[in-house]
Kinemage of the C-alpha trace (Angstrom):
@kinemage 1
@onewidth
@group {chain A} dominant
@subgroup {mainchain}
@vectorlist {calphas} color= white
{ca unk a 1} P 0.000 0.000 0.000
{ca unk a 2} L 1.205 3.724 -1.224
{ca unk a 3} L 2.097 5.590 1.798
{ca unk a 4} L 1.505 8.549 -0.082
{ca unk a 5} L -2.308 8.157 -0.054
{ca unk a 6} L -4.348 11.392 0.664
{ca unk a 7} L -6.925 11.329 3.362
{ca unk a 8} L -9.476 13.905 4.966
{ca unk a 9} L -10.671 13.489 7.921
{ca unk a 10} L -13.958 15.864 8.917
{ca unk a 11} L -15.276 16.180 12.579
{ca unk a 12} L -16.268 19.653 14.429
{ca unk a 13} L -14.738 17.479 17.486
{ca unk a 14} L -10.874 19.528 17.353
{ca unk a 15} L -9.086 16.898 20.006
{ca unk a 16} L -11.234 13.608 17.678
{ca unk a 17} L -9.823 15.560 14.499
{ca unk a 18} L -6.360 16.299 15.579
{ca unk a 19} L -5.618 13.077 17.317
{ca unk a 20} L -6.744 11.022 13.576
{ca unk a 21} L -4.833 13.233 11.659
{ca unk a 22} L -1.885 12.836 13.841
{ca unk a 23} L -1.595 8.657 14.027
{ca unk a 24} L -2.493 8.958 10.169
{ca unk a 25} L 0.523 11.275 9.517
{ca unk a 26} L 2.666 8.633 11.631
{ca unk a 27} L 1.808 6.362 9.271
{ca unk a 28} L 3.078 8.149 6.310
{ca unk a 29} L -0.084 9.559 4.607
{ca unk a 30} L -0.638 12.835 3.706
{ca unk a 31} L -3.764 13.771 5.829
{ca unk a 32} L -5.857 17.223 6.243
{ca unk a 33} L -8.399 18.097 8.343
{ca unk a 34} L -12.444 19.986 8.307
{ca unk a 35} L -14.564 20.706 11.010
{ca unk a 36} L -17.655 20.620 8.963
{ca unk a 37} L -19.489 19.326 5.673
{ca unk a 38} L -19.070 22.408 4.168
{ca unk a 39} L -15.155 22.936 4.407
{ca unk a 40} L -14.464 19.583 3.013
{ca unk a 41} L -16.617 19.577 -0.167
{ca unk a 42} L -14.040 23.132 -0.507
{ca unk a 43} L -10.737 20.590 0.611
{ca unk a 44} L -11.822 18.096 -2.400
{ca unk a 45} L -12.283 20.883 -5.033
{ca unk a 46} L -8.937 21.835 -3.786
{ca unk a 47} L -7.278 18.716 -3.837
{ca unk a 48} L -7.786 14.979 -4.953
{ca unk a 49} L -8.238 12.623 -1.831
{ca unk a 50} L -8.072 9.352 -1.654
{ca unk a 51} L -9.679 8.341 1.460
{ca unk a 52} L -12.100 10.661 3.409
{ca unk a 53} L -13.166 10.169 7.106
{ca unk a 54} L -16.147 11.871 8.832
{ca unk a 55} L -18.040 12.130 11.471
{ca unk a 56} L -22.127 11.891 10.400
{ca unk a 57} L -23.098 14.215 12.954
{ca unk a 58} L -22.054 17.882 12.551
{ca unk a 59} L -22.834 21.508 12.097
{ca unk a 60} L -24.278 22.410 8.885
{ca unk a 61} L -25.396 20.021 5.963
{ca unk a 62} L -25.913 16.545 7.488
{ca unk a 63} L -23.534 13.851 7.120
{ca unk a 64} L -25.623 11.565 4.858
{ca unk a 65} L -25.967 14.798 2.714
{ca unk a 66} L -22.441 15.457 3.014
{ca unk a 67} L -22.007 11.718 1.948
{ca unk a 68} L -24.310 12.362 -1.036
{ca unk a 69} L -22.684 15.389 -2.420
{ca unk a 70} L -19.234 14.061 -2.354
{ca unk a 71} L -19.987 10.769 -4.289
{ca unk a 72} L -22.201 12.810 -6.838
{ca unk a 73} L -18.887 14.839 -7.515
{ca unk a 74} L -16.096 12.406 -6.566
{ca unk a 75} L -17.545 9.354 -6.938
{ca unk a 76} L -13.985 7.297 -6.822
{ca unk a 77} L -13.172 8.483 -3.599
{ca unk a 78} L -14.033 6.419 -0.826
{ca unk a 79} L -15.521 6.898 2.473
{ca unk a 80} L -15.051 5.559 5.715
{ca unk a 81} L -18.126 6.542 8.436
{ca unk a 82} L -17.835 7.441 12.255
{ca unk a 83} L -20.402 7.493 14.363
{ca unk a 84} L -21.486 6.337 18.348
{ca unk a 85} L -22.730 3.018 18.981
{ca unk a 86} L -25.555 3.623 19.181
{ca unk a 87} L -26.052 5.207 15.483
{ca unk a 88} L -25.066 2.145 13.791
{ca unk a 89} L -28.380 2.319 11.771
{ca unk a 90} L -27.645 5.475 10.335
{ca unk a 91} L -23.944 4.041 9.013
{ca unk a 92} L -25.621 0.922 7.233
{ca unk a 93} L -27.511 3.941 5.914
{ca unk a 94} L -24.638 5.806 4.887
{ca unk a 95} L -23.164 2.264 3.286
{ca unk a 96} L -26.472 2.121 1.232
{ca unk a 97} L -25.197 5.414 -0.271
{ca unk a 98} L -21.606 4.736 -0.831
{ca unk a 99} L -19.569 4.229 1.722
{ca unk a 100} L -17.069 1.996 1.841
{ca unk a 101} L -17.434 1.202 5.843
{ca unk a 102} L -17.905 2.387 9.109
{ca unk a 103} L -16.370 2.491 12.541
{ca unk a 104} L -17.589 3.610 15.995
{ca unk a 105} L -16.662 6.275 18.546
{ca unk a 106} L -14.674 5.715 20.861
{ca unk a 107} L -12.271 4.894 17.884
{ca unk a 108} L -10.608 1.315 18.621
{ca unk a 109} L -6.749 1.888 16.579
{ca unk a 110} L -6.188 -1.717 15.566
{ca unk a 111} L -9.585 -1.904 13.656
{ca unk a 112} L -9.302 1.901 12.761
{ca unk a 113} L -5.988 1.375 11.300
{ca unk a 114} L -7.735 -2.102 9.338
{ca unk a 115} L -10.241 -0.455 7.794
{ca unk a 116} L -8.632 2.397 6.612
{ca unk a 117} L -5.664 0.555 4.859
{ca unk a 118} L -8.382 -2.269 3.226
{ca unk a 119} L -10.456 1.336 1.832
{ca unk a 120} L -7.235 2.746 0.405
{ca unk a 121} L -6.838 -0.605 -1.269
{ca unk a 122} L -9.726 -0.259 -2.679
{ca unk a 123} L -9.302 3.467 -3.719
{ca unk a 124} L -5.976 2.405 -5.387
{ca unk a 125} L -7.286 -0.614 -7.394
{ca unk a 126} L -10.193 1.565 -8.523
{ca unk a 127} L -7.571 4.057 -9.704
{ca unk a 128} L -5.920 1.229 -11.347
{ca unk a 129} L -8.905 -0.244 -13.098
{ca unk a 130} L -9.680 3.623 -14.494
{ca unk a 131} L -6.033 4.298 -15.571
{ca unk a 132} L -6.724 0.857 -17.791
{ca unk a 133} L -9.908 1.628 -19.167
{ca unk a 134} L -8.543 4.949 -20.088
{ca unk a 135} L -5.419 3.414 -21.820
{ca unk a 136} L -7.956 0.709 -23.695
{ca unk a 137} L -10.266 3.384 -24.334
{ca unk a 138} L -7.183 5.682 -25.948
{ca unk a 139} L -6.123 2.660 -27.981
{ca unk a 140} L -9.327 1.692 -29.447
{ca unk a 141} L -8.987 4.921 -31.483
{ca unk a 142} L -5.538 5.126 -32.070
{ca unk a 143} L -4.399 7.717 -34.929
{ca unk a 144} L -7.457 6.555 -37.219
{ca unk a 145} L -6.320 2.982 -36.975
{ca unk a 146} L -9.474 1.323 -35.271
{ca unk a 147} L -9.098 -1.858 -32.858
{ca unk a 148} L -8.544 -3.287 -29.415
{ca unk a 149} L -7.849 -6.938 -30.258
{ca unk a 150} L -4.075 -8.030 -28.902
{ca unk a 151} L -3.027 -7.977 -32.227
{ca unk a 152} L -4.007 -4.019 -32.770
{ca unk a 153} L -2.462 -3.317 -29.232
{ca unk a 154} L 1.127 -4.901 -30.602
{ca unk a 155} L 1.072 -3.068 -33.642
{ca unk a 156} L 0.729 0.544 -31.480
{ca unk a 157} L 3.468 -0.647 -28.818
{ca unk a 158} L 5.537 -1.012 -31.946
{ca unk a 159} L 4.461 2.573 -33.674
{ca unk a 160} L 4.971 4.258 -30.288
{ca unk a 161} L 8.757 2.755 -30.133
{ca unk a 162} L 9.671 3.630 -33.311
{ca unk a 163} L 8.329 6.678 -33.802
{ca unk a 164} L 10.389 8.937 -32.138
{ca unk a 165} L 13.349 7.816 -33.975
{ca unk a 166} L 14.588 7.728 -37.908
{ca unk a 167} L 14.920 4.315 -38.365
{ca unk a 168} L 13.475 2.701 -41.617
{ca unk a 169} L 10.147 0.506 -41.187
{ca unk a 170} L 9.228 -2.080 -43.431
{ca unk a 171} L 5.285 -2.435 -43.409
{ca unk a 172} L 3.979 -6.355 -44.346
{ca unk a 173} L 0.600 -7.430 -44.381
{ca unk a 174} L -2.246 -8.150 -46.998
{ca unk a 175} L -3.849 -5.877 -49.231
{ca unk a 176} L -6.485 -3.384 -47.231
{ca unk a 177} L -4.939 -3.792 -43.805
{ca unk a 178} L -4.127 -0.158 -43.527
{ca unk a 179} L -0.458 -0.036 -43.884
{ca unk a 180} L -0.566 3.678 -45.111
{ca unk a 181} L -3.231 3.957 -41.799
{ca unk a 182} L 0.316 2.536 -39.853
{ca unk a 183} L 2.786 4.799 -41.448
{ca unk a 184} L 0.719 8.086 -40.987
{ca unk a 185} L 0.764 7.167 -37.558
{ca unk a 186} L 4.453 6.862 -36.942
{ca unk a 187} L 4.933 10.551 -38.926
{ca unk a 188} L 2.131 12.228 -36.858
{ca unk a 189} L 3.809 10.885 -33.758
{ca unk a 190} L 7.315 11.269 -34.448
{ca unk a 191} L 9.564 15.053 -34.723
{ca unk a 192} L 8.884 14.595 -38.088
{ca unk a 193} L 5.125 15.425 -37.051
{ca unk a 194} L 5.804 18.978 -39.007
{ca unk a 195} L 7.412 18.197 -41.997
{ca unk a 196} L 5.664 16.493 -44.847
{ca unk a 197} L 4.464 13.303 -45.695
{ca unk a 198} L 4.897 11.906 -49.082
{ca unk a 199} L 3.700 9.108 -50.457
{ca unk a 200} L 5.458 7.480 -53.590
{ca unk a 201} L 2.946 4.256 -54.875
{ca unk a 202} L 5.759 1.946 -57.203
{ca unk a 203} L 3.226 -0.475 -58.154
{ca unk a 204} L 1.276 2.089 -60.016
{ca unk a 205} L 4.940 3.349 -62.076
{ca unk a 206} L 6.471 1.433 -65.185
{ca unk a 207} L 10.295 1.057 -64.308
{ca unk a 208} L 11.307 4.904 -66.466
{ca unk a 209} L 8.787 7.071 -64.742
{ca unk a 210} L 10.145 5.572 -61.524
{ca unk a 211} L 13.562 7.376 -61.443
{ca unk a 212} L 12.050 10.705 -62.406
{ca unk a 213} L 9.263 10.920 -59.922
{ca unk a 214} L 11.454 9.848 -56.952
{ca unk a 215} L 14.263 12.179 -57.812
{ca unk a 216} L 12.681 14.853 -60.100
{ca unk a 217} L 14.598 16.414 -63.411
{ca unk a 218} L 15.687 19.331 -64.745
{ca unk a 219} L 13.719 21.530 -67.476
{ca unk a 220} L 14.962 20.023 -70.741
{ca unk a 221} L 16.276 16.672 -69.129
{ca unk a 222} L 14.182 14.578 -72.008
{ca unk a 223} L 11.299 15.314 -74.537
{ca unk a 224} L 8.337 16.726 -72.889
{ca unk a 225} L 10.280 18.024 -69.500
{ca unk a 226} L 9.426 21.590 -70.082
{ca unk a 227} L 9.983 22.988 -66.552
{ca unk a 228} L 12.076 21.422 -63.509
{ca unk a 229} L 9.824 18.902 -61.211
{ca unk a 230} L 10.719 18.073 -57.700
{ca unk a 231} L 10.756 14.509 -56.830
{ca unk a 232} L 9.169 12.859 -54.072
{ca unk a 233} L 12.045 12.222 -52.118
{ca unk a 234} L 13.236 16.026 -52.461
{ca unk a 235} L 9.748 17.259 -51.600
{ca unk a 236} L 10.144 14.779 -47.926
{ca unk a 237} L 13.039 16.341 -47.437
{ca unk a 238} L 12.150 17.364 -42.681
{ca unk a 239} L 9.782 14.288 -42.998
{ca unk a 240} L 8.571 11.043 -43.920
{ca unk a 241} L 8.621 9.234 -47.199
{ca unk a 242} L 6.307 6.108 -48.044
{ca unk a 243} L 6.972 3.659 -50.999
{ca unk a 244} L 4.515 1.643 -51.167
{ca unk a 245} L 4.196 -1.629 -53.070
{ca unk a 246} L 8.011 -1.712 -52.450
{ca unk a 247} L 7.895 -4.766 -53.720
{ca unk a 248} L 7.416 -4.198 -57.334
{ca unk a 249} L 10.204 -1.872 -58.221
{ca unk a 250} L 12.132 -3.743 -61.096
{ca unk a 251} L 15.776 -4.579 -60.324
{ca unk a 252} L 17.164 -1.481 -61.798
{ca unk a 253} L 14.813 0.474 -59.660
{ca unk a 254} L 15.652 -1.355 -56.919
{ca unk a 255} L 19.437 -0.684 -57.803
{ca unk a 256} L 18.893 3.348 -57.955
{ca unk a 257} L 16.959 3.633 -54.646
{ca unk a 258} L 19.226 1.325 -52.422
{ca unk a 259} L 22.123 3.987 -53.828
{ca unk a 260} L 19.875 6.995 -52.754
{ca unk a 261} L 18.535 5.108 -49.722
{ca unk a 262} L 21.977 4.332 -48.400
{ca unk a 263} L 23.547 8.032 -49.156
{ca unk a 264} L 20.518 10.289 -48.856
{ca unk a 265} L 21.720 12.143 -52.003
{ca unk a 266} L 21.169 12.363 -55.541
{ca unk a 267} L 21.143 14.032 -58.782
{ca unk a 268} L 17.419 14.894 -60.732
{ca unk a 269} L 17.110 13.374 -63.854
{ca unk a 270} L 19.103 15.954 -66.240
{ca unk a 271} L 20.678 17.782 -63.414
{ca unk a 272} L 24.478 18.109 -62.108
{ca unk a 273} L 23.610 19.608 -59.090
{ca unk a 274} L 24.188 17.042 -55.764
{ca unk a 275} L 20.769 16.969 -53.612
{ca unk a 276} L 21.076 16.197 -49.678
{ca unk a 277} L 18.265 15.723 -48.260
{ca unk a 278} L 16.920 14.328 -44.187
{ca unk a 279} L 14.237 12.176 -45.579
{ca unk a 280} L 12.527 9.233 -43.406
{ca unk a 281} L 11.598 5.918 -45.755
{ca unk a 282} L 8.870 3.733 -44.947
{ca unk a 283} L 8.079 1.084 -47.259
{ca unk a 284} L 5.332 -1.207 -47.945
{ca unk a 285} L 4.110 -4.361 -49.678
{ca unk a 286} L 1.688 -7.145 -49.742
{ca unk a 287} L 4.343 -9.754 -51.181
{ca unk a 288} L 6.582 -12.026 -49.017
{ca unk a 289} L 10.028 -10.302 -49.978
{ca unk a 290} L 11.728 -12.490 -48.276
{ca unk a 291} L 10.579 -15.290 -51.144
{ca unk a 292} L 11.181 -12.864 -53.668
{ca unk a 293} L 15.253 -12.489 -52.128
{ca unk a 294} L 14.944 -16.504 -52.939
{ca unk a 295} L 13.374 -16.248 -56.369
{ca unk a 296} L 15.943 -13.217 -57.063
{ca unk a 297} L 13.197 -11.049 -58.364
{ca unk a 298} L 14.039 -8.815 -55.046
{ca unk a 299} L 17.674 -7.544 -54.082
{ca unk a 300} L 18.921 -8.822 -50.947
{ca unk a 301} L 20.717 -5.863 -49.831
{ca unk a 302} L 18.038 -3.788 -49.776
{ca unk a 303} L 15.526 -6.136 -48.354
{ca unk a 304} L 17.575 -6.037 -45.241
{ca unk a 305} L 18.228 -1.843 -45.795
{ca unk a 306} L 14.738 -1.792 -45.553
{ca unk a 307} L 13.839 -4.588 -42.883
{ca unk a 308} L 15.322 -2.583 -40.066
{ca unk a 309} L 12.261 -3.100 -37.782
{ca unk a 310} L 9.346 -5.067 -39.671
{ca unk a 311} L 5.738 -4.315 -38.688
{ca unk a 312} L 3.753 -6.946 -39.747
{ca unk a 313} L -0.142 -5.562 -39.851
{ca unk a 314} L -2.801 -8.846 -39.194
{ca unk a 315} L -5.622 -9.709 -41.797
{ca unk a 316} L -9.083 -8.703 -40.691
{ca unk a 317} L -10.090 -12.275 -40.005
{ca unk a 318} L -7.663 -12.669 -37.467
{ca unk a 319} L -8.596 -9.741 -35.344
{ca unk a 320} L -12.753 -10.480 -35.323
{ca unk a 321} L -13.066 -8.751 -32.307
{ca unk a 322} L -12.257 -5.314 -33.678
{ca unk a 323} L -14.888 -6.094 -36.340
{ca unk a 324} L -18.196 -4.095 -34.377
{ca unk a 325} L -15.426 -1.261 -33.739
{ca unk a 326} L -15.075 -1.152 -37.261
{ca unk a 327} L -18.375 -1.000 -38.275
{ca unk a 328} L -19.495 1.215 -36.239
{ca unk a 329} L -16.688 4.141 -36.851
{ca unk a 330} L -17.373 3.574 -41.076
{ca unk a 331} L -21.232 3.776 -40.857
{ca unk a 332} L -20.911 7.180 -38.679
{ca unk a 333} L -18.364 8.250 -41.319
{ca unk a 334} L -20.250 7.487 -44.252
{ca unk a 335} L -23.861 8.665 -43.158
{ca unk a 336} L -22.400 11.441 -42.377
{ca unk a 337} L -20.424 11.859 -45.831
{ca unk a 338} L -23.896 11.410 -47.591
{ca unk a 339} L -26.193 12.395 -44.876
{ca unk a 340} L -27.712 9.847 -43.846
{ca unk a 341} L -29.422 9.370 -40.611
{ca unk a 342} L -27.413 7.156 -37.624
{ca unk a 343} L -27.996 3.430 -38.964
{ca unk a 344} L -26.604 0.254 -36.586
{ca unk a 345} L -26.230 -3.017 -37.337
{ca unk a 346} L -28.486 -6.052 -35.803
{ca unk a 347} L -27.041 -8.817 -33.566
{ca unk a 348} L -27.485 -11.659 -36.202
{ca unk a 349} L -26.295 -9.250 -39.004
{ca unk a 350} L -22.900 -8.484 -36.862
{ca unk a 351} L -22.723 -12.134 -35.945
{ca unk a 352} L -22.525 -12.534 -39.981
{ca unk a 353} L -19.865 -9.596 -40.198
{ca unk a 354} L -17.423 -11.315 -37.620
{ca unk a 355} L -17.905 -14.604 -39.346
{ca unk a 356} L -16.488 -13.568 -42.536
{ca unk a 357} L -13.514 -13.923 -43.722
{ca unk a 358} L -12.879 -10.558 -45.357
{ca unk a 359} L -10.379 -11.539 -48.377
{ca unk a 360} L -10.332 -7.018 -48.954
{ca unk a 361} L -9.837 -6.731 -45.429
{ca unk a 362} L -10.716 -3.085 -43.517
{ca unk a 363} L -10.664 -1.898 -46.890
{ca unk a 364} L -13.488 -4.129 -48.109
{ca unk a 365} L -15.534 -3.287 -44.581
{ca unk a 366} L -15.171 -0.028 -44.893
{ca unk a 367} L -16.590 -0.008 -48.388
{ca unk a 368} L -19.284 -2.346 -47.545
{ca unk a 369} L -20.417 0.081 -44.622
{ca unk a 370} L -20.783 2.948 -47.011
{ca unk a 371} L -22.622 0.888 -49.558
{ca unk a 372} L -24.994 -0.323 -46.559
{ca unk a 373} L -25.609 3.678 -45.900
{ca unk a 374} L -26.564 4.522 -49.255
{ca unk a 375} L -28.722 1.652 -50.122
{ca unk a 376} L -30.743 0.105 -46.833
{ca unk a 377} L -33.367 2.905 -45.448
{ca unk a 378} L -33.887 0.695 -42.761
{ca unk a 379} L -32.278 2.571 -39.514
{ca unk a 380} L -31.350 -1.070 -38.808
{ca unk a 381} L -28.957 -3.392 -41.282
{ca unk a 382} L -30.444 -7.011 -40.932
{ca unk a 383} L -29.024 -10.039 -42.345
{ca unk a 384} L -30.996 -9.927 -45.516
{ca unk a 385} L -29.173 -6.874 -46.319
{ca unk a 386} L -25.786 -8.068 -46.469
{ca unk a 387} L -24.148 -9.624 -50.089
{ca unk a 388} L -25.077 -13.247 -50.530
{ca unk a 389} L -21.109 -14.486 -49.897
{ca unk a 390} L -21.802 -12.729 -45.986
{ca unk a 391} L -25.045 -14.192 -45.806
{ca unk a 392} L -23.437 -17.636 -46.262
{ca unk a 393} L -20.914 -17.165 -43.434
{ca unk a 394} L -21.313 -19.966 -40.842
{ca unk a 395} L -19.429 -21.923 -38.613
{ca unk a 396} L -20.246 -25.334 -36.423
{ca unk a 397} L -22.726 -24.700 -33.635
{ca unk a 398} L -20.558 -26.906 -31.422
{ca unk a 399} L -17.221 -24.853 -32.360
{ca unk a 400} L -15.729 -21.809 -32.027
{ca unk a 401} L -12.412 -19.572 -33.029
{ca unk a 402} L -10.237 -18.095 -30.443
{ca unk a 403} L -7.525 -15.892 -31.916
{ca unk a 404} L -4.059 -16.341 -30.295
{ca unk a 405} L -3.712 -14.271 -28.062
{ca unk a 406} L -7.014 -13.744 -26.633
{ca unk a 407} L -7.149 -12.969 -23.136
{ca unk a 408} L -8.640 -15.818 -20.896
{ca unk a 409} L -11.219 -13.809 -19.270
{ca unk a 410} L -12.454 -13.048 -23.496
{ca unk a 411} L -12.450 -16.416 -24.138
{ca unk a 412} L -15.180 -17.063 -20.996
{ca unk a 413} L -17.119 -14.522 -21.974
{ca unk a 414} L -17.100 -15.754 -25.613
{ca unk a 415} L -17.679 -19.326 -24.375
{ca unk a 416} L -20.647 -17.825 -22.267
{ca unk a 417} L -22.879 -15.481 -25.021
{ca unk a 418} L -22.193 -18.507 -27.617
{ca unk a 419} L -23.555 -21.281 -25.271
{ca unk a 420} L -26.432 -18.711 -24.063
{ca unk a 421} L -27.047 -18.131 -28.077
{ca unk a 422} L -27.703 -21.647 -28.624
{ca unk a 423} L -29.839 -22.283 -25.456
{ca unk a 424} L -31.939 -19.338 -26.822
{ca unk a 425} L -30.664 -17.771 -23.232
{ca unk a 426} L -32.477 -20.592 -21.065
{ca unk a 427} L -29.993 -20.035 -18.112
{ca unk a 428} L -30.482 -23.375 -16.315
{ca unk a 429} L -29.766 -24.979 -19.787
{ca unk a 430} L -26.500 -22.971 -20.298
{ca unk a 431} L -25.400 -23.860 -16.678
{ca unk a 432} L -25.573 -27.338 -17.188
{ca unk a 433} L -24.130 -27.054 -20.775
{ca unk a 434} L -20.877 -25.073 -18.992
{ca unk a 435} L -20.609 -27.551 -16.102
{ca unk a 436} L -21.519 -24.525 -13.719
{ca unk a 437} L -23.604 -23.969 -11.098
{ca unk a 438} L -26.991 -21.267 -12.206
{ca unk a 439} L -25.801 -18.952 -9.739
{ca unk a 440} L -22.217 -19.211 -10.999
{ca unk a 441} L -22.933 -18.641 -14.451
{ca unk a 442} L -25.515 -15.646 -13.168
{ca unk a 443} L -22.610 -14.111 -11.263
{ca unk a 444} L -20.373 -14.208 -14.479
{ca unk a 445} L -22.983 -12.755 -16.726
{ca unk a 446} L -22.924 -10.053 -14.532
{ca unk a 447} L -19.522 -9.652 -14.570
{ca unk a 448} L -19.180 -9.377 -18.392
{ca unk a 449} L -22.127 -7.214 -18.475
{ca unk a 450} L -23.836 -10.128 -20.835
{ca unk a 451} L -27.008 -9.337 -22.623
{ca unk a 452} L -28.952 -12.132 -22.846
């Protein structure tokens, strides 16, 4: 337990008040004191407390009063009751309105001292559990990527550590996944936040436009160049440069940029002049490079140039659990692109969505969503609504998928909604199904907050 816990302690009584304070303070908290109701509401807009202990009966507003206005406005701060013996009544009262316990006049230390470390255990795992959901809650939303799923969680650990340096990131994963989603993040959270980012797509290039859009040329460098053009890696210069579809440069391509990518200088096409430039390179690609290094249709030397820390993004069907996130952030988008009123997807419709196995990944969701928008009037998207290839998503009633990774508290609550689904929610069925008692398997659904 923190010794640096802060506590209150309110009682008109002066000698009660200063003798609580003081064996507190031995103790190593940081305590203050209030003679009445009033004064410590003014203490707690002051200053955060932990732990607040008070009298019930005092000048001014009541104590149950007291009690109520502080949990209104503080509601994580706990509470801890005195009162006389004979008053216990009016403590189980002041439990029924928050309070975390009570203890009577004339204070006995040992349980005093008991019940005042067990409430600032509670205080601090409360503060815990909040600083979590906070974190989660951050995360779910993190720099337009959308997800909470382990998998989603890795890949921001791994934009957070590399962000804030220059090193080059290699960006692997199947087509739709968001890769240019990933390397938007690490510019916008990097010192390269200010400077530009430039995206260079070398799929979409035959091999001799490559060279002149990545270094520019000069006006008169070949037939048609009737004014000098800066090239992409000239116009990153203070930020971050993405190739993506790295993986289809040809091999003379691939020869020019690993010179440029090595030196950070170059000539434009036509030009004598040598360019320096303080350029970040991010690359991208769908393809297994390391297969193409085999098949020599990819140079080895600047596989690894570019494989300095590898970010590997997961296919949507691996990371289910961030589908409802998904859905929900594209159909606000989208109805409000083509306003539309709010739409929201039904349970056996969503059950469909997670089921697939999205081959266009996020890319293919997200366009689905804004199809939904403009087509369905419905307020609510049913199953009937979805394409037929959705519609045909099933899996065994007896079976399930667990991604790797997937926390063992997700997997019981999965296990629980499923076999509740299939029971048509008959509890005592489920139960039995689970090998759990009905009282068990109530307490859990509480727990998980399980609609049934």
């Amino acid at each position: 337990m923190t010794k640096t816990a802060q506590i209150l302690v309110v009682d008109d009584e002066v000698n009660i008040r200063n003798a609580l304070v003081t064996m507190l303070q031995k103790k190593g908290y940081q305590v203050s004191g209030a003679s009445t109701g009033e004064e410590a509401l003014q203490c707690l807009e002051d200053a955060r407390m932990d732990l607040v202990i008070t009298d019930l009966r005092m000048p001014g507003i009541s104590g149950i009063e007291f009690l109520c206005r502080l949990k209104g406005k503080w509601p994580d701060t706990e509470v801890v009751i005195m009162t006389a013996f004979g008053s216990i009544d009016t403590a189980v009262e002041a439990m029924r309105v928050g309070a975390y316990d009570y203890v009577t006049k004339p204070i006995d230390r040992d349980r005093f001292g008991v019940v005042v470390e067990k409430a600032l255990e509670r205080s601090a795992l409360a503060s815990e559990n909040k600083q979590l959901r906070d974190r989660l809650e951050t995360r779910t939303y993190f720099d337009r990527m959308v997800g909470k799923s382990e998998a989603m969680q890795r890949i921001y650990d791994l934009v957070e550590m590399v962000a804030d340096s220059d090193v080059t990131v290699l960006l692997t994963g199947e087509s739709g996944t968001g890769k240019e989603l990933v390397a938007r993040a690490i510019h916008h959270k990097s010192l390269r936040a200010g400077g530009p980012f430039i995206t260079l797509n070398c799929g979409a290039l035959p091999e001799n436009l490559f060279e002149s859009e990545l270094f520019g040329y000069e006006k008169g460098a070949f037939t048609g160049a009737m004014s000098t053009k800066v090239g992409r890696f000239e116009l990153a210069d203070g930020g971050t440069l993405l190739l993506d579809e790295v993986g289809e440069l040809s091999l003379k391509s691939q020869v020019d940029f690993l010179r440029v990518l090595e030196t950070k200088e170059f000539r434009r096409l036509g030009g004598t002049k040598l360019i320096t430039v303080d350029t970040r390179i991010i690359a991208a690609t769908n393809r297994n490079l390391e297969e193409a290094v085999k098949q020599g249709d990819f140079r080895e030397d600047l596989y690894y140039r570019l494989n300095v820390v590898p970010i590997c993004l997961p296919p949507l069907r691996e990371r289910a659990d961030d589908v409802p996130l998904l859905v929900e952030r594209y159909l606000s988008e989208s109805s409000a692109q083509h306003h539309r009123g709010p739409k929201e997807v039904s349970r056996d419709a969503m059950r469909l969505l997670r089921l697939y196995g999205w081959p266009g990944n996020v890319r293919q969701l997200r366009n689905l969503m804004e199809r939904l928008v403009v087509t369905v009037k419905d307020a609510t998207i049913q199953p009937g609504h979805l394409p037929e290839e959705i519609q045909a998503s099933k899996e065994d009633a007896r079976t399930m998928m667990i991604t790797l990774g997937t926390s063992i508290q997700q997997v019981e609550r999965q296990v629980i909604e499923r076999t509740l689904k299939e029971v048509t929610n008959h509890r005592e069925n489920a139960a039995k199904l689970l090998g759990i008692s009905l009282r068990t398997l109530q307490y859990k659904i509480k727990e998980y907050g399980i609609r049934d």
